[in-house]
N, C-alpha and C positions, 0 to 999 in steps of 0.2 A: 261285885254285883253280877249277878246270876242274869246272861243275856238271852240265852237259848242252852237246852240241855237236849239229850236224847234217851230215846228209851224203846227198852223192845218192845216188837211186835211180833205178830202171827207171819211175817212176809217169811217167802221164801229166803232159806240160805243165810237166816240168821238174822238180814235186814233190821233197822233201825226205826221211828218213829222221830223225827226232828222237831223240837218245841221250842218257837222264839217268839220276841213281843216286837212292839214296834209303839214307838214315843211319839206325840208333839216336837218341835221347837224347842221348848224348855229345856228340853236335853240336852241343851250346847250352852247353858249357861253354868255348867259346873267349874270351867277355871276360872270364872268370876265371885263363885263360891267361895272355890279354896283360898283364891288369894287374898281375901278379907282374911279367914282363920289365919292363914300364915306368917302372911306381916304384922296381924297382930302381935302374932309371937315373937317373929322377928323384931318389932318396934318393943317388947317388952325387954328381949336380951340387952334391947339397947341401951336398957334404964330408963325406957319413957320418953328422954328427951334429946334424941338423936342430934348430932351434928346436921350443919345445914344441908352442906354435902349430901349425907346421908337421906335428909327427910328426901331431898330433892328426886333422887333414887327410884326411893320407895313412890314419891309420886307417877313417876313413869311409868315405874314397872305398874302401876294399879291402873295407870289413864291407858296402858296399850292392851293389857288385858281386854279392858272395857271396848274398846275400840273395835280387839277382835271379836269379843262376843256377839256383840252387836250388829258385826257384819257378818257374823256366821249364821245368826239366828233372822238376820232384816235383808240378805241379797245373796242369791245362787251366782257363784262364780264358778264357771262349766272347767273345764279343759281350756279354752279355747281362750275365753276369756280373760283365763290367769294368765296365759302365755302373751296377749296381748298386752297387761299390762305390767306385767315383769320386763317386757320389751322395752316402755317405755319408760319405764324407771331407769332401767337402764340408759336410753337415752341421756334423758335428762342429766343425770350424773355424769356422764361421759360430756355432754355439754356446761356443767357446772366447772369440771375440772381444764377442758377448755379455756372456756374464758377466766377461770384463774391463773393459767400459765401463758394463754397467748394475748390476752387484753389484761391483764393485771386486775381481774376485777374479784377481789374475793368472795364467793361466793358462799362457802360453807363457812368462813367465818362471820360472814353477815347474819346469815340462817344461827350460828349457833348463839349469837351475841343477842339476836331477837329471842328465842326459847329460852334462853338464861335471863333477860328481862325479866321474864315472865313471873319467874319467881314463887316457881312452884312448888306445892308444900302438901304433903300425905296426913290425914288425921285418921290415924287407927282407929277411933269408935265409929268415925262415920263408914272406914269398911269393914268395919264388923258388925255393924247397923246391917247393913244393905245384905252381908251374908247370910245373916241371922233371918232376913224378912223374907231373900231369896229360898232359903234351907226349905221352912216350912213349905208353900209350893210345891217346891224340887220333888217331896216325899209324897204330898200330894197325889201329884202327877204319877210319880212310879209305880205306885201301889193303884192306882185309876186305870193304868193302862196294864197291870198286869190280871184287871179284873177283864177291860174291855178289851182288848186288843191282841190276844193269844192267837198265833197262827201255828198248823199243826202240817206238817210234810209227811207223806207215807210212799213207799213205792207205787201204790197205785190211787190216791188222793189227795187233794188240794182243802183245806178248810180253813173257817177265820171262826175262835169261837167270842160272844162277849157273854159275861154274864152268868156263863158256863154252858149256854146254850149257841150251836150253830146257826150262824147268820150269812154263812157264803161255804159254797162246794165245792170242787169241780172235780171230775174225775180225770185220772193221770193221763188214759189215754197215750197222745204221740204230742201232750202239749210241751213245748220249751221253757228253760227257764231260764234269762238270763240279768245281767246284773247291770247296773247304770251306777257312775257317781256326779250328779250334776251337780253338786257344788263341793270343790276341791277344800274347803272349810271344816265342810262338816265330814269329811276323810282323813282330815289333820287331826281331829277332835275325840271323834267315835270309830272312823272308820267306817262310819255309816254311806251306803250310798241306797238305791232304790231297787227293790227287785221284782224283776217283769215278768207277767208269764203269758206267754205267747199262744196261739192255735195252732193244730197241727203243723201247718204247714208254714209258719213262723212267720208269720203276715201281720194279725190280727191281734192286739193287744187286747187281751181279756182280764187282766189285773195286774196293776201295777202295786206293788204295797210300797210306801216313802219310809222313811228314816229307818232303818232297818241297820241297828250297831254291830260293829267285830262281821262286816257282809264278807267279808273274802273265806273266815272260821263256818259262816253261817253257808255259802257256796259250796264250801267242799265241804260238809256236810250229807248236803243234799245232793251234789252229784254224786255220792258214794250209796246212799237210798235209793234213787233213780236208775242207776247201774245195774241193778240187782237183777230189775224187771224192765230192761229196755225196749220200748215199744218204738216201732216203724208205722209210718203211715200203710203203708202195705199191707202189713200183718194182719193192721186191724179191717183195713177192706176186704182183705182173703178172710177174716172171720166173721165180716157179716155175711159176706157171699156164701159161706159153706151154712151160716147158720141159717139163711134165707131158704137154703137146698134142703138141708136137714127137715126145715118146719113145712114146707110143702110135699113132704113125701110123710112125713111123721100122721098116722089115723089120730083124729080127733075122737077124743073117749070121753 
């Protein structure tokens, strides 16, 4: 899948033109996708009618998928966040394992004797139901955002086009550009994080675009088109000052 491509321009030195899109949410519900096609296929090698063992498996593997998608696409997990809760996971298992050896209280086999209770069981049509209803959508979307959502990078322009027409500008200037990933999910996934573009003077957040896939392929990109024509806040002061000079001595004809 084609996320961004580049292509020449008129810039100096040979320069690049950068062309990527940018998706909804939707976009993170692809390993929910494939794993319906695959276990299908997997549950077919099996002859249909898998050992218990086996279905049991296959149930997992389809309810953790779900679980991740879910929370990929329903809650931003920052940096900060993750680390907070990996911490206490950690905890708690260090405490499970605890009180298994210093109080004799088993813990992980209480836990796993409840989840095998459970008696859980994978039906291949219902995830390949769900794939199947998910697919359509999925293409939906793709082909929606590749009409509406085209963003264009040049060394010395910013643009968003929908429709084939421009709907946002901004010229290059001494603006910044840099990169965010506020949910470490959708980094696992896509690789997608948010990319910000700042005012000169890197203060001022003048557009942020979100879900933005392959952002570290799509960064160096664009620092290598921005290099070409590196502008300083300076420069551009000393060139309205000289241009200011120029137009008040310049005869009006």
């Amino acid at each position: 899948m084609a996320w961004f491509r580049k292509k020449s321009s008129g810039a100096p030195g040979g320069a690049k033109a950068i062309v990527f899109y940018t998706y909804p949410k939707l976009l993170f519900v692809w390993p929910l996708i494939l794993l319906g096609y695959v276990l299908w296929i997997v549950d077919g090698s099996l002859g249909g009618e898998p050992p218990q063992s086996h279905d049991e498996v296959l149930a997992w593997i389809w309810g953790l998928g779900l679980i991740f998608t879910i929370l990929a696409m329903g809650v931003d997990l920052g940096r900060n966040t993750m680390a907070f809760w990996v911490v206490v996971i950690i905890a708690l298992l260090m405490l499970a394992l605890w009180l298994t050896d210093a109080k004799n209280i088993p813990v992980f086999r209480e836990f796993k004797e409840f989840f095998a209770g459970l008696d859980a069981s994978y039906s291949p049509g219902l995830g390949l139901m769900v794939s199947i209803c998910l697919t359509i959508p999925y293409i939906a979307m793709y082909l929606w955002s590749r009409l509406n959502d085209k963003w264009r990078f040049t060394h010395n322009e910013f643009e968003h086009r929908s429709f084939g027409k421009v709907d946002w500008s901004a010229a290059r200037a001494a603006k910044t550009v840099r990169t965010s990933y506020p949910d470490v999910l959708e980094a696992i996934l896509c690789l997608a994080g948010d990319l910000i573009i700042y005012d000169a003077r890197g203060s001022k957040i003048i557009r942020r675009i979100p879900h933005v896939p392959l952002l570290p392929l799509v960064r160096r990109r664009i620092d290598v088109i921005l290099e070409v024509t590196a502008v300083t806040t300076a420069q551009i002061e000393d060139e309205q000052d000289s241009g200011e000079e120029s137009g008040d001595d310049e005869p009006v004809r």
